[in-house]
N, C-alpha and C positions, 0 to 999 in steps of 0.2 A: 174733221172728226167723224169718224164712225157711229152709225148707230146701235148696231147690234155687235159687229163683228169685223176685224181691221181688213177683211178681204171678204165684204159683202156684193153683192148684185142682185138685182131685183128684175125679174119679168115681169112685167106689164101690161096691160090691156085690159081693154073692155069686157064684160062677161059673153062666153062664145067665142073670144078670139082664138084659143087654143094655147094660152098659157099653161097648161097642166100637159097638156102632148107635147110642146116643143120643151119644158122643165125636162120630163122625163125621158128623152132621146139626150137633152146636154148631160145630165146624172151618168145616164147609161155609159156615154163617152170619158165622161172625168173621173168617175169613180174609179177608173182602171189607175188613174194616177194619184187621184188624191183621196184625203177622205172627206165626202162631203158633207153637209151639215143641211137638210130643208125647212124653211118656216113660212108659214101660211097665218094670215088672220084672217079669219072667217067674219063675217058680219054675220052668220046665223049661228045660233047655239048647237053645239055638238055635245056629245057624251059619251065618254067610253068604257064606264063600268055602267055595265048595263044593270038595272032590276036584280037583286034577289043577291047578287056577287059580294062575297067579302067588302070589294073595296067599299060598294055605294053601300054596305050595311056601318059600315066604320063612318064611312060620308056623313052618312044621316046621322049615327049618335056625337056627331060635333067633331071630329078629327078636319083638319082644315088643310092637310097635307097628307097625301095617301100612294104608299110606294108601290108597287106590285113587281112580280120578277121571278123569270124563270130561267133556266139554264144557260137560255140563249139574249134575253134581254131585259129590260128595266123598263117602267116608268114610272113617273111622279107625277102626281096629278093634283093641282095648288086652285085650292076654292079664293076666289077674292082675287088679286093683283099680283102677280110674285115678282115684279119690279125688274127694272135692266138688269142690276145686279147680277141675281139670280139667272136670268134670263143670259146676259155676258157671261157667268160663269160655265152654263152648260153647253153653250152653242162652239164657245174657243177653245172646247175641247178638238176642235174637228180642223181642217186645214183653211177651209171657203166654205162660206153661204151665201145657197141660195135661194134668195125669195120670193115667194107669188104673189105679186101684187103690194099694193102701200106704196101704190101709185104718188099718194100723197107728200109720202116721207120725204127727206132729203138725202136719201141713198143713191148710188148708183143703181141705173135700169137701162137694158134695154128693152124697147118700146114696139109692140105686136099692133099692124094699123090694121084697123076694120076696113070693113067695103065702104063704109059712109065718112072715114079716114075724120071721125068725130075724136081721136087722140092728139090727130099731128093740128088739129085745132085748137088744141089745148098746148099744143108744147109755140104754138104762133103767137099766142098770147102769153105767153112765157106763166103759163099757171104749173107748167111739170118743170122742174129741176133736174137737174143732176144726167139728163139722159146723155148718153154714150153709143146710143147704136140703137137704128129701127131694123125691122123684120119685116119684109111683106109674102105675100100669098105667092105659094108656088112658080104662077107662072104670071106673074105680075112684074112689069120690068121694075128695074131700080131707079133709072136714069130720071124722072120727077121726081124723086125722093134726094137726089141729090143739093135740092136748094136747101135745106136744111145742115147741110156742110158736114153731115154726119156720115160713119160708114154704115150702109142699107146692104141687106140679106134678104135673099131668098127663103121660106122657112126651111124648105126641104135641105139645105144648105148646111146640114148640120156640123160639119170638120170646119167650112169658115167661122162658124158663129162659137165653137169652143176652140178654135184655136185665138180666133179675139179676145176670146174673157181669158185664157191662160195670158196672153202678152199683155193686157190690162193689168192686171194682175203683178205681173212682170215688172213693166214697169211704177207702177207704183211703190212694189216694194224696193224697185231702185232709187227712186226721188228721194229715202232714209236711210243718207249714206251709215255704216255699222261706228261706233266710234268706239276707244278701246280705253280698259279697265285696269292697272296695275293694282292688286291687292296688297298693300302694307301699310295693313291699320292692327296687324296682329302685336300679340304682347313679348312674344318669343320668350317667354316662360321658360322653354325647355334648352332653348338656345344659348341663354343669359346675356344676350346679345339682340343688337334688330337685325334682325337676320335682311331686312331691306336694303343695307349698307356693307354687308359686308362684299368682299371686293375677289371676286373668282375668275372676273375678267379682265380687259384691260378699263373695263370703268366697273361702278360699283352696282351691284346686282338690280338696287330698281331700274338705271338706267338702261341697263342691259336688257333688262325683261321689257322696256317701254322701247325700246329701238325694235323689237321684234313684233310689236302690233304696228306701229309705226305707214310698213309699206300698204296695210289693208284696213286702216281705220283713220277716215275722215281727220280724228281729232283725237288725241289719247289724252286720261287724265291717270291721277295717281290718286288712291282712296287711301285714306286716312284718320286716326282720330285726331280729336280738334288738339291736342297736346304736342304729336306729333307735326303742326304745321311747320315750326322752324327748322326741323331736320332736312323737309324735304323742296322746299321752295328753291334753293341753290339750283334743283336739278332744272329747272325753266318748261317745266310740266303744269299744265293746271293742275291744283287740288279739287277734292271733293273732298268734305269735311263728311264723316257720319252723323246721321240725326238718329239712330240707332245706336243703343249699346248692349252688348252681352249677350248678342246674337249670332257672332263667327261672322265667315263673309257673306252672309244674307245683308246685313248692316252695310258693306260698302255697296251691293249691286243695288237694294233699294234704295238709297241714297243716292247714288245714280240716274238710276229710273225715274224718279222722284224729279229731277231737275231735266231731261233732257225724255219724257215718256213717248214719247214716237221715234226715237232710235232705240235698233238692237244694239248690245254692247256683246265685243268680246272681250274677255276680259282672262286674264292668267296672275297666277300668285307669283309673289317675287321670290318664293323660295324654289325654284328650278332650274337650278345651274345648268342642268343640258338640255333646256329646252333649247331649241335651233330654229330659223327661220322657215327651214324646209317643214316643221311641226306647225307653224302658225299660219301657213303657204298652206298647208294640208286642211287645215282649219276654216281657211277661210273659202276656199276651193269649195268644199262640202257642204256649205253651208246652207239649210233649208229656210227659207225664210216664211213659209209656209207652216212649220214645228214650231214647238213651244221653246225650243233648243236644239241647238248640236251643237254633240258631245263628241269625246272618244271612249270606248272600251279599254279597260285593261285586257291585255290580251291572258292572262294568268288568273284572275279571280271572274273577271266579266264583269266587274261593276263600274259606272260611269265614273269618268274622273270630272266634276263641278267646279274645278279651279283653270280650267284650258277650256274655255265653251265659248258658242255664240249665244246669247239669250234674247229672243227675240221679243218686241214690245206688247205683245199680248199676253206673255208669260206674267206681267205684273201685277193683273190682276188674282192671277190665281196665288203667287208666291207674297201678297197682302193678304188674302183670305187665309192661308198657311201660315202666316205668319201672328195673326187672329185666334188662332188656333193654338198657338204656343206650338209648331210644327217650323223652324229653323232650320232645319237640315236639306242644304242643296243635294248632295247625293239623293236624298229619298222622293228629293221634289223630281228629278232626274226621271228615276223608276218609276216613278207613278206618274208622270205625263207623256204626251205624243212629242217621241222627240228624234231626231234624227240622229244616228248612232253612225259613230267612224271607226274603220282599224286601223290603231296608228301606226307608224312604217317603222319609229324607231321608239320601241315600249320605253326604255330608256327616261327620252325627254319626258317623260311624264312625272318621274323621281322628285322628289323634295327632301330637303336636308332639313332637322329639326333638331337635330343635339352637337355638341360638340364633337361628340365622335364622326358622328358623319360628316361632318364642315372638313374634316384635318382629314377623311380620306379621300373625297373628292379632292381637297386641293391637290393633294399629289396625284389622284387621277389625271386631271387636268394639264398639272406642269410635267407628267410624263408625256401628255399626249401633244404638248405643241415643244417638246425635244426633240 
């Protein structure tokens, strides 16, 4: 379990070791790819609405939360504790963090050794966790550093030491295979029909849309309301019942999340007759696991399509707080987070059928198209 953030790492060391020099050359390097995120706990008290300034005159007459913000940035400044939470919600805005110190925590670090090597003392008595990787002084060999069975850096070394945390990294977000989502828990209202059954290939459409996450997800289940169980158990898919109602498909992806929160899911609505495997192959290919999602673009309006996506397990915290909020709309969660954006190859697969009318002209699209 994470502390702060699902793709943390922490620098480490004693004070003087050079944790703030060697952070600031790995930033320099990663920021080119990702976005990063820094957090620091100081053990001295800091301030940064100085004397005299709006914010500390609002401070003082009792405001306990104090925003400031100008063209080019924000901040919030929280008297008292403003708790994980809060703290989880601002930081997984960002792709990785990384931390200075909290040595203590149980995060991942790699670990900066002094000349009196008073840390790697600490990690022999197994008093530090979680470490991953020491640093030593320029021209300090490695080769005694290797009984600790860890991999050891030079500090000047800087391409090994961020190309380590990118493949940590890496692999990590490999260890949570993606599992995958069939939407049909809708009412099909406009259908007059469950449009999850109905039959435009050679099996019937959930099947169809469940064969096509199939080759790139671990495990596929099929969401559902609780009413709809009997319909769909034949197909020999797990269910997910919603514990949500009257939400659209926010209700079936948290329902999901809910039961499996350290896998990303992808997940597609069963109303997409041309969706194709080459669309899902494309989906899965793209995928950032780093984003809060990937999507694709409508190539015609530019807005994200939220029923074809990856949603990766960080995203659950923010679309519970949005959800909190009385804020249900995947599309707009889409827009307003960091998300990894596709153009799909064939605009097409992205279509959904919703009435009668369009059911009866896809079918003859269809059975022209395999005459």
């Amino acid at each position: 379990m994470h502390t702060f953030h699902p793709f943390e790492l922490a620098i480490c060391g004693f004070s003087g070791s050079g944790k703030t020099t060697l952070l600031k050359k790995v930033v320099s390097v990663l920021s080119s790819r990702f976005s990063i995120a820094y957090y620091k706990h100081g053990c001295h008290r800091f301030d940064i609405d100085r004397e005299g300034k709006d914010s500390e005159v609002m401070a003082t007459a009792g405001a306990r939360n104090v925003m400031i913000s100008d063209p080019d940035k924000h901040a919030v400044i929280c008297r008292g504790q403003p708790g994980r939470l809060w703290t989880g919600f601002t930081l997984q805005q960002h792709d990785i963090l990384l931390v200075e110190g909290l040595k203590e925590l149980p995060l991942p670090k790699i670990l900066l050794v002094d000349r009196d090597e008073s840390i790697t003392g600490l990690v022999e008595r197994n008093e530090i966790q979680e470490v991953r990787a020491l640093v030593v002084a320029d021209n300090e060999k490695v080769e005694p550093y290797r009984r600790f069975g860890l991999p050891v850096f030079q500090r000047d070394d800087i391409e090994a030491i961020t190309r380590f945390i990118e493949e940590l990294f890496a692999r990590q977000a490999a260890d949570k295979p993606v599992f995958g989502l069939v939407l049909a828990g809708g009412e099909s209202r406009r259908m007059g029909e469950n449009k999850a059954l109905i039959r435009y290939h050679d099996t019937g459409q959930l099947a169809h849309a469940a064969s096509m996450l199939l080759p790139y997800c671990r495990q596929v289940f099929i969401s559902c309301r609780p009413e709809q169980r009997s319909s769909y158990t034949q197909y020999g898919f797990p269910l997910i019942v919603d514990t949500y109602s009257g939400i659209g498909p926010l209700a079936g992806l948290l329902s999901a999340q809910q039961l499996y929160p350290q896998h990303p899911w992808m997940l597609i609505a069963c109303d997409m007759p041309f969706l194709t495997a080459k669309t899902t192959e494309q989906l899965a290919a793209g995928r950032n696991p780093f984003a809060q999602a990937t999507a694709f673009l409508h190539p015609e309006s530019g807005e994200p399509e939220p029923l074809c996506a990856v949603y990766e397990p960080k995203s659950r915290l923010q679309l519970m707080l949005r959800h909190a909020c009385n804020r249900n709309s995947l599309k707009e969660f889409l827009q307003q987070s960091p998300v990894r954006y596709l153009t799909v190859d064939d605009p097409e697969a992205l279509s959904n059928v919703n009435n009668q009318e369009e059911k009866t002209s896809v079918l003859r699209r269809l059975a022209k198209n395999r005459q």
